[in-house]
SERO-4910 file (N, C-alpha, C, O; in steps of 0.05 Angstrom, whole numbers):
BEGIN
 pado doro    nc1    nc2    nc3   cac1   cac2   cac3    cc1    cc2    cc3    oc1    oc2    oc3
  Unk    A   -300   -214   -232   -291   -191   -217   -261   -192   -215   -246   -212   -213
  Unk    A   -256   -167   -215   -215   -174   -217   -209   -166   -187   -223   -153   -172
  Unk    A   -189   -176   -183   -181   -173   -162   -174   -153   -150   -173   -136   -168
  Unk    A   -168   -142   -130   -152   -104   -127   -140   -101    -98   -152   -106    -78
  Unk    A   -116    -93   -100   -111    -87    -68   -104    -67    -53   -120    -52    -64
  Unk    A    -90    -50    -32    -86    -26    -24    -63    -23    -29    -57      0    -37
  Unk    A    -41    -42    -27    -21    -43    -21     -8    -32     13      9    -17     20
  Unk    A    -27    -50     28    -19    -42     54    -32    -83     65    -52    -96     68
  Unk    A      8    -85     67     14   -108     80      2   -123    102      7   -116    125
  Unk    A    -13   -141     99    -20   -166    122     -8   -179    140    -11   -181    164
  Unk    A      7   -189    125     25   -211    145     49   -212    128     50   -206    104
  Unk    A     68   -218    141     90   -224    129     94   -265    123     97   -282    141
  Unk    A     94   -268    102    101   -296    106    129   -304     97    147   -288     91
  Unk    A    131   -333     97    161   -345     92    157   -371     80    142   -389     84
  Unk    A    179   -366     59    183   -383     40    182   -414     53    195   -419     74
  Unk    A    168   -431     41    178   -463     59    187   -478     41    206   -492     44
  Unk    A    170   -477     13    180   -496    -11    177   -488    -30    159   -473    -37
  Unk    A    199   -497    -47    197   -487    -77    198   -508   -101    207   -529    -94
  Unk    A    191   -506   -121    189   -529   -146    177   -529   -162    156   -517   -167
  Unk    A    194   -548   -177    188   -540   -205    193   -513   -218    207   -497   -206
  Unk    A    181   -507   -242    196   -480   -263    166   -475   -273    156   -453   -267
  Unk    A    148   -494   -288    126   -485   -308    109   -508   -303    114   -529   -315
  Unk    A     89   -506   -288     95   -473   -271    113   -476   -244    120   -499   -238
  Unk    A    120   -460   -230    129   -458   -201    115   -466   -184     92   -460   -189
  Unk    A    118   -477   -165     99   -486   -143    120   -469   -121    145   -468   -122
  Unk    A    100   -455   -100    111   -440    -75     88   -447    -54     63   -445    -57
  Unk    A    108   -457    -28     89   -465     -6     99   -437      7    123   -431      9
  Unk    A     76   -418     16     78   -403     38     75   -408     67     53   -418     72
  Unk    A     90   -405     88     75   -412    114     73   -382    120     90   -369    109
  Unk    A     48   -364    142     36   -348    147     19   -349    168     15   -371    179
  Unk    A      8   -329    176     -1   -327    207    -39   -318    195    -56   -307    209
  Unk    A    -42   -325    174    -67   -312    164    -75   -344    158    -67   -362    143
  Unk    A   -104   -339    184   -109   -363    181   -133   -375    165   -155   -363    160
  Unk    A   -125   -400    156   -129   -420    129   -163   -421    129   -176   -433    113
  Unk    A   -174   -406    150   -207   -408    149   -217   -386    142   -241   -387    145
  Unk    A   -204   -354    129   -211   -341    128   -198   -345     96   -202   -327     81
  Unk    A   -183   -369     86   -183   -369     57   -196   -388     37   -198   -409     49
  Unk    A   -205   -390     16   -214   -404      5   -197   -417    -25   -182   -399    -33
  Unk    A   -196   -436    -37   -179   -438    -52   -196   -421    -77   -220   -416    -79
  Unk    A   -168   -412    -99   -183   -402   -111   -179   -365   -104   -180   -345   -120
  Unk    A   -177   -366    -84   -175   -342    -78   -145   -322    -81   -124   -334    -81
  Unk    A   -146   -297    -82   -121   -283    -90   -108   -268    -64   -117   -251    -49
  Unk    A    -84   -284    -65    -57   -259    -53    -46   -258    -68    -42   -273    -87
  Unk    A    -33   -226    -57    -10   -221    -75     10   -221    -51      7   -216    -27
  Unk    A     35   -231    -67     57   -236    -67     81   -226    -65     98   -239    -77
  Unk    A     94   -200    -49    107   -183    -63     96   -172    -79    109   -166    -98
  Unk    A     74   -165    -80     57   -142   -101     39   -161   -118     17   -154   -125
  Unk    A     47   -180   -123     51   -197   -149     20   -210   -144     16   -209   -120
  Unk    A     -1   -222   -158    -35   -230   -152    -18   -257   -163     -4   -260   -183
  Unk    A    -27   -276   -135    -27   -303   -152    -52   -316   -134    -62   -305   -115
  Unk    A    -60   -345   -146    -80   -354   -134    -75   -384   -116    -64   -404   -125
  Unk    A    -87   -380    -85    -87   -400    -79    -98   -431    -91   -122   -434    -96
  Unk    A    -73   -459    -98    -86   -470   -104    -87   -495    -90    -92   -515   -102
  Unk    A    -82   -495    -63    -81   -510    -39    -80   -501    -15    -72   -478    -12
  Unk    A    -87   -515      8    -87   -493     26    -84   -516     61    -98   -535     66
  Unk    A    -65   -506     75    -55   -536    102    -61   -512    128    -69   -489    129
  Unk    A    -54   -533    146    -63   -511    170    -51   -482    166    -64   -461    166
  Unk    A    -22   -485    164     -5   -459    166      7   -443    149     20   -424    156
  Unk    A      2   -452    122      9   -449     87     -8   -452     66    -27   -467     66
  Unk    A     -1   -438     49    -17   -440     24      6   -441      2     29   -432      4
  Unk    A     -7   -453    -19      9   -460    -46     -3   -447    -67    -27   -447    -73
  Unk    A     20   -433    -81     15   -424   -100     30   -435   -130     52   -445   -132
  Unk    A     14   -430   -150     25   -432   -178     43   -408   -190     33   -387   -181
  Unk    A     62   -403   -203     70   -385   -222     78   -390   -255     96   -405   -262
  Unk    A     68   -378   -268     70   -390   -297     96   -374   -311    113   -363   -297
  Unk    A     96   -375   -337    126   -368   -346    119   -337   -345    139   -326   -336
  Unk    A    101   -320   -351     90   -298   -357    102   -285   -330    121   -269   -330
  Unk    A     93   -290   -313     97   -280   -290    127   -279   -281    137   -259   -270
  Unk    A    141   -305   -287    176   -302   -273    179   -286   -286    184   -266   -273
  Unk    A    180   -281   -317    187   -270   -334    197   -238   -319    217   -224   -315
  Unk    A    170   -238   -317    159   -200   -307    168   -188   -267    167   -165   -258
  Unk    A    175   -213   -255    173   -203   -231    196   -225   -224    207   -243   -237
  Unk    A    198   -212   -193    222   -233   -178    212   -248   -163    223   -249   -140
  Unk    A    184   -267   -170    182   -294   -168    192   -318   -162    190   -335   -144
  Unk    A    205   -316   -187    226   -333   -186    249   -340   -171    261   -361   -172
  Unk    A    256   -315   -155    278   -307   -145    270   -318   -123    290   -319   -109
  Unk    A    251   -329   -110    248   -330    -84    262   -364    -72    261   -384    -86
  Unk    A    274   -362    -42    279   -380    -50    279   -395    -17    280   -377      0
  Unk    A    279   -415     -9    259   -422     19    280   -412     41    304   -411     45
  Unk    A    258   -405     53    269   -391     85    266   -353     84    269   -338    104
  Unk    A    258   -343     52    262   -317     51    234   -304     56    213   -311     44
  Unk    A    234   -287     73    206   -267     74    193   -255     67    204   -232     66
  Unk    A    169   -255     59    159   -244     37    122   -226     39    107   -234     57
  Unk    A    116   -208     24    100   -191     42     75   -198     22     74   -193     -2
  Unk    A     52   -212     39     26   -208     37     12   -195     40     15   -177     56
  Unk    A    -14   -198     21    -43   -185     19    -61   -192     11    -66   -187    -12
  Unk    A    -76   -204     25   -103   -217     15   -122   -188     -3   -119   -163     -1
  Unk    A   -140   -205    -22   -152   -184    -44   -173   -165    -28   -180   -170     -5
  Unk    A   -180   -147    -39   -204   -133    -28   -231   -142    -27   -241   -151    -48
  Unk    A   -244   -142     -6   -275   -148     -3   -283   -119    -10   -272    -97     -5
  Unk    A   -312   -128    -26   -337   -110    -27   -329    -85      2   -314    -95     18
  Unk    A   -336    -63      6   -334    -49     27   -306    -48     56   -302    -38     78
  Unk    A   -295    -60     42   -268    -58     64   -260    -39     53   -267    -34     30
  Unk    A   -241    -19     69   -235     14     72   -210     15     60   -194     -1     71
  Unk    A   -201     29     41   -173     34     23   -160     55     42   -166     78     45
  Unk    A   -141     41     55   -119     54     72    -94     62     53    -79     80     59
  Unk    A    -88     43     24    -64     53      8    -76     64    -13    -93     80     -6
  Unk    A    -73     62    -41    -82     70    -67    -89     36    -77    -82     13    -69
  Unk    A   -108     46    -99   -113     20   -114    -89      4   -125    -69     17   -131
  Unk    A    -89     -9   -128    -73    -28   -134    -75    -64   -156    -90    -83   -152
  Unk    A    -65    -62   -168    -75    -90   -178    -64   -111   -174    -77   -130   -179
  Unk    A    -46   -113   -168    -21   -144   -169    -18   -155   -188    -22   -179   -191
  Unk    A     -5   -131   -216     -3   -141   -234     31   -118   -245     35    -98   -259
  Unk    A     44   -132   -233     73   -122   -236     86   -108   -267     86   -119   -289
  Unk    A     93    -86   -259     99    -78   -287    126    -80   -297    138    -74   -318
  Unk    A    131    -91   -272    170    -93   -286    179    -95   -260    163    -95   -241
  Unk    A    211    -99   -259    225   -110   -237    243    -75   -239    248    -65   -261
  Unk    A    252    -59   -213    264    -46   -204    286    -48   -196    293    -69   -184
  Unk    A    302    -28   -200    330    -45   -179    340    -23   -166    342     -2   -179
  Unk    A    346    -24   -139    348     -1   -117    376      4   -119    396     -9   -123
  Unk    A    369     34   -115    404     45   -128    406     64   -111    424     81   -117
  Unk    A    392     69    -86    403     81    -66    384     70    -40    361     61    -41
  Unk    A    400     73    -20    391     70     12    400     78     34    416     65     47
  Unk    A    386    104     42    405    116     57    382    122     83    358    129     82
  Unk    A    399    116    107    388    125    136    390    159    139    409    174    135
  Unk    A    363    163    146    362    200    152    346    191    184    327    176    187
  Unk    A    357    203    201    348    194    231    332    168    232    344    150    219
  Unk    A    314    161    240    298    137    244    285    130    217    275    107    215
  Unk    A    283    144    198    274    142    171    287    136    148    301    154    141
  Unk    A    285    111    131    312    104    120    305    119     91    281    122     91
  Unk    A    314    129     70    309    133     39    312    111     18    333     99     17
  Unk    A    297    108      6    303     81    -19    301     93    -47    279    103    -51
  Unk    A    318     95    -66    307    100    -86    312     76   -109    328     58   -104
  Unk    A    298     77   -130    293     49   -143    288     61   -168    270     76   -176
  Unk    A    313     50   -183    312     59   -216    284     41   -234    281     17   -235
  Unk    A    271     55   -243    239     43   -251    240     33   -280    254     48   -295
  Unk    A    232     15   -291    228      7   -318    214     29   -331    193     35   -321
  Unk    A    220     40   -350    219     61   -370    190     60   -362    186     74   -342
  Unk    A    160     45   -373    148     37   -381    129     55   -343    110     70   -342
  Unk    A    140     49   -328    136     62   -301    141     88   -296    123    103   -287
  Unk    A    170     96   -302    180    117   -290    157    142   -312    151    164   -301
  Unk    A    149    138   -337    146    157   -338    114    171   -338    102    188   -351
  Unk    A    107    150   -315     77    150   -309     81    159   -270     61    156   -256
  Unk    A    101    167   -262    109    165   -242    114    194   -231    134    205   -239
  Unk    A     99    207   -213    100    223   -207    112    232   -179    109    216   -161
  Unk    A    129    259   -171    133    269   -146     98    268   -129     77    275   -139
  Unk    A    103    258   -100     74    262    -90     48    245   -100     24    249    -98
  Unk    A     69    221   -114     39    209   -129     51    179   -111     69    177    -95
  Unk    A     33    158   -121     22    127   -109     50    112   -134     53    116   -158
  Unk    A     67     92   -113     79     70   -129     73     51   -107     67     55    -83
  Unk    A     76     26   -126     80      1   -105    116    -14   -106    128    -18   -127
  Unk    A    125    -19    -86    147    -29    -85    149    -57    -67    156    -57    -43
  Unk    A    142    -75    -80    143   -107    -65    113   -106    -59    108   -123    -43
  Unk    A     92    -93    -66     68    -98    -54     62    -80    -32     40    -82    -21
  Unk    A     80    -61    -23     80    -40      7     80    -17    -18     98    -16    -34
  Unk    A     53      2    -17     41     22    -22     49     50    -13     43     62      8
  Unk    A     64     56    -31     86     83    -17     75    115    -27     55    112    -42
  Unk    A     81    137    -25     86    166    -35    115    176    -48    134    178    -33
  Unk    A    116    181    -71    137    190    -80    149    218    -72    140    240    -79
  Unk    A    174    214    -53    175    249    -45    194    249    -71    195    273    -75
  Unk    A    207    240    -87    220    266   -115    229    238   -128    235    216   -118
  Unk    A    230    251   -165    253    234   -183    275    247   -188    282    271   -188
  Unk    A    284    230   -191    316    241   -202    319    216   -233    324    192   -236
  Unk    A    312    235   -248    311    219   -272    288    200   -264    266    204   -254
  Unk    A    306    168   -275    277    150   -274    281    130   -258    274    106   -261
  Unk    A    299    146   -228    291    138   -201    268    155   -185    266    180   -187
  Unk    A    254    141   -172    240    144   -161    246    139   -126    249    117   -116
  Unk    A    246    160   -113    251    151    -84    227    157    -58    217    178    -50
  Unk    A    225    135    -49    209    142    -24    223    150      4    247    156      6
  Unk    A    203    149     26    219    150     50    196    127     66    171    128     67
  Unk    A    221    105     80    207     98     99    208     93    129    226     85    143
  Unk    A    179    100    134    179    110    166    196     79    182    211     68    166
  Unk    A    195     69    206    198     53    228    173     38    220    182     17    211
  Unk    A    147     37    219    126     22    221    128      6    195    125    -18    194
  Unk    A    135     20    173    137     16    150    157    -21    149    153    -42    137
  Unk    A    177     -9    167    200    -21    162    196    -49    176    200    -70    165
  Unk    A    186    -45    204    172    -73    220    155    -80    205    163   -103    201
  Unk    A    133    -78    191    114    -94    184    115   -100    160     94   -110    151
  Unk    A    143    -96    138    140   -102    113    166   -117    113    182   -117    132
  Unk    A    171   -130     90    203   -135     80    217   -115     68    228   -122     47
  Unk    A    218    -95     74    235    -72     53    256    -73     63    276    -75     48
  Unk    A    260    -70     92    278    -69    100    313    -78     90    335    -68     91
  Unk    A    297   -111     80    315   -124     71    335   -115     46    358   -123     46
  Unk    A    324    -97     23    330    -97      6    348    -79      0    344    -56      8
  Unk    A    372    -87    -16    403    -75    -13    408    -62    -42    397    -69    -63
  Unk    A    427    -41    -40    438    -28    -71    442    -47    -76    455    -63    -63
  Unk    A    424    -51   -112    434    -69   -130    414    -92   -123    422   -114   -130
  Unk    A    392    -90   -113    371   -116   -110    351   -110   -131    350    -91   -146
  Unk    A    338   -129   -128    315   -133   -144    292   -128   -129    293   -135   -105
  Unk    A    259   -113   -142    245   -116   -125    223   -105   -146    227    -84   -158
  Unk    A    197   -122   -150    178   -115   -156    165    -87   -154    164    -73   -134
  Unk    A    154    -80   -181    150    -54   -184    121    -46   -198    122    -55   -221
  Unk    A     96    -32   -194     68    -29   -200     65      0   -206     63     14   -186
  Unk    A     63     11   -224     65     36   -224     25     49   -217      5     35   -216
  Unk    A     26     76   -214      9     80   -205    -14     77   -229    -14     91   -250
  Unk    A    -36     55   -221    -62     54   -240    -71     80   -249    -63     84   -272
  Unk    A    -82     95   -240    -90    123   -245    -73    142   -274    -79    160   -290
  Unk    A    -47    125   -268    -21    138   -288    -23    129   -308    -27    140   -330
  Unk    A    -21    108   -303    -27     84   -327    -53     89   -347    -48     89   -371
  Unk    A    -76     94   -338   -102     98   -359   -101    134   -364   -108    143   -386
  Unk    A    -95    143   -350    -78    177   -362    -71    167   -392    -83    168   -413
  Unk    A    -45    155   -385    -36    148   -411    -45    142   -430    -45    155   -451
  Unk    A    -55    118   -425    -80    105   -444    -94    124   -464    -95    125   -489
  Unk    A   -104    140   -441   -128    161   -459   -113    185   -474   -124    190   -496
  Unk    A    -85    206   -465    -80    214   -476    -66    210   -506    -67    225   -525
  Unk    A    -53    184   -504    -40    166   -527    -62    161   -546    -55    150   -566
  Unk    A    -86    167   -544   -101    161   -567   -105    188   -586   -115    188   -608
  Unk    A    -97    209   -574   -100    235   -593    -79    238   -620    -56    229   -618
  Unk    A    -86    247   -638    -79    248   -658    -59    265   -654    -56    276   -633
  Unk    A    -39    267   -680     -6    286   -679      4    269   -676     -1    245   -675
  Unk    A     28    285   -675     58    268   -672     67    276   -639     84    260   -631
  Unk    A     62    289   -625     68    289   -592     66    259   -587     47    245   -595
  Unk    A     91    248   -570     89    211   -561     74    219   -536     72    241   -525
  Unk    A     64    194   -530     51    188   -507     57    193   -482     41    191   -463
  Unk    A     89    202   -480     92    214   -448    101    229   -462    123    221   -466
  Unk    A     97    255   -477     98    281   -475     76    287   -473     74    312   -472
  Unk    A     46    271   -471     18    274   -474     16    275   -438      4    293   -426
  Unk    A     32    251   -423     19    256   -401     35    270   -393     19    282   -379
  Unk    A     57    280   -387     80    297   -375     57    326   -376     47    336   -356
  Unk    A     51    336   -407     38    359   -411     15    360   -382     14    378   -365
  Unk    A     -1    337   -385    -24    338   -371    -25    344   -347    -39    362   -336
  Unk    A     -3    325   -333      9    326   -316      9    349   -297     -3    354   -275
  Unk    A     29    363   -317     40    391   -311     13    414   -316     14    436   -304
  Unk    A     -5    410   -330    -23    427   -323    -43    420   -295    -57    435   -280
  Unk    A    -40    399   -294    -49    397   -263    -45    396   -244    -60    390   -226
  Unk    A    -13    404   -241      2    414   -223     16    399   -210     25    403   -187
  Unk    A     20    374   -226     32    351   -210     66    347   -204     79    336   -187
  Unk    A     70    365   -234     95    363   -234    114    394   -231    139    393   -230
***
């Protein structure tokens, strides 16, 4: 069974240890306690699915392999920094975000942040491979926190986030010119999939843009 999540944050944890390269070893400490986990079992990470492979009163350890630094800011993390959890989905627990997988499609880099009354704006230039599965009004993940796209501008993508948003996640943190894990919307992604198999010469995002747009998305 694969793993899946909402993208709606648990706990926030904090970096305690780091080591090694291949793979990475990361000690989390966290407020999600060690009897409701089993080793073996999946958080994600900043968006990112990795698997518990140890587990102490107040932390859990994780592995990361080269595949993964490669693709996400993993690697980047570095002790003392905060970082946003999510344990995987059980059978019958209730989807408060969009599906989700914790399987990062590229690293983002935020190219705007701007305060509008109590609500701040982020927008985040998307890896090609994202942006053009990425719709106004549709599901992205950004660090693992499960957002709505109010508009693109090209192949940024910007959300808005509320106050609750901002307490219970790490977004806050993140500055023009950062890095930050990026999941584009599943739903977008097998669109693609299926229209890219039709014959012609139309490429694969003029297949889903079309579709798209006849369904009123865009």
């Amino acid at each position: 069974i694969v793993a899946m999540f909402t993208g709606l944050v648990e706990s926030i944890g904090i970096v305690r240890s780091v080591s090694g390269r291949s793979p990475l070893r990361l000690e989390i400490e966290c407020d999600i306690s060690p009897e409701e986990v089993q080793l073996g079992d999946s958080i994600a990470i900043d968006g990112c699915c990795l698997t518990v492979v140890e587990i102490t009163t107040d932390s859990f350890w994780f592995e990361a392999a080269t595949e993964t630094l490669k693709r996400t800011t993993i690697g980047e993390l570095q002790v003392g920094m905060p970082v946003n959890l999510e344990r995987a989905l059980r059978m019958g627990d209730r989807l408060g975000g969009h599906l989700v997988s914790g399987h990062i499609d590229g690293i983002g880099r935020v190219r705007v942040v701007e305060k509008r009354g109590s609500a701040v704006y982020v927008g985040v230039e998307l890896p090609e491979e994202v942006a053009r599965i990425t719709v106004a009004q549709g599901s992205i993940t950004y660090a693992g926190v499960s957002l709505t796209v109010t508009h693109m501008e090209g192949s940024v993508a910007f959300v808005g986030l509320i106050p609750h948003t901002l307490e219970v996640t790490t977004l806050d943190r993140y500055k023009v010119g950062g890095a930050i894990n990026v999941e584009g919307d599943i739903i977008g992604r097998y669109v693609e999939k299926l229209l890219g198999q039709r014959q012609g010469g139309t490429t694969k995002s003029e297949l889903t843009i079309d579709y798209l747009k006849d369904k009123g998305f865009t």
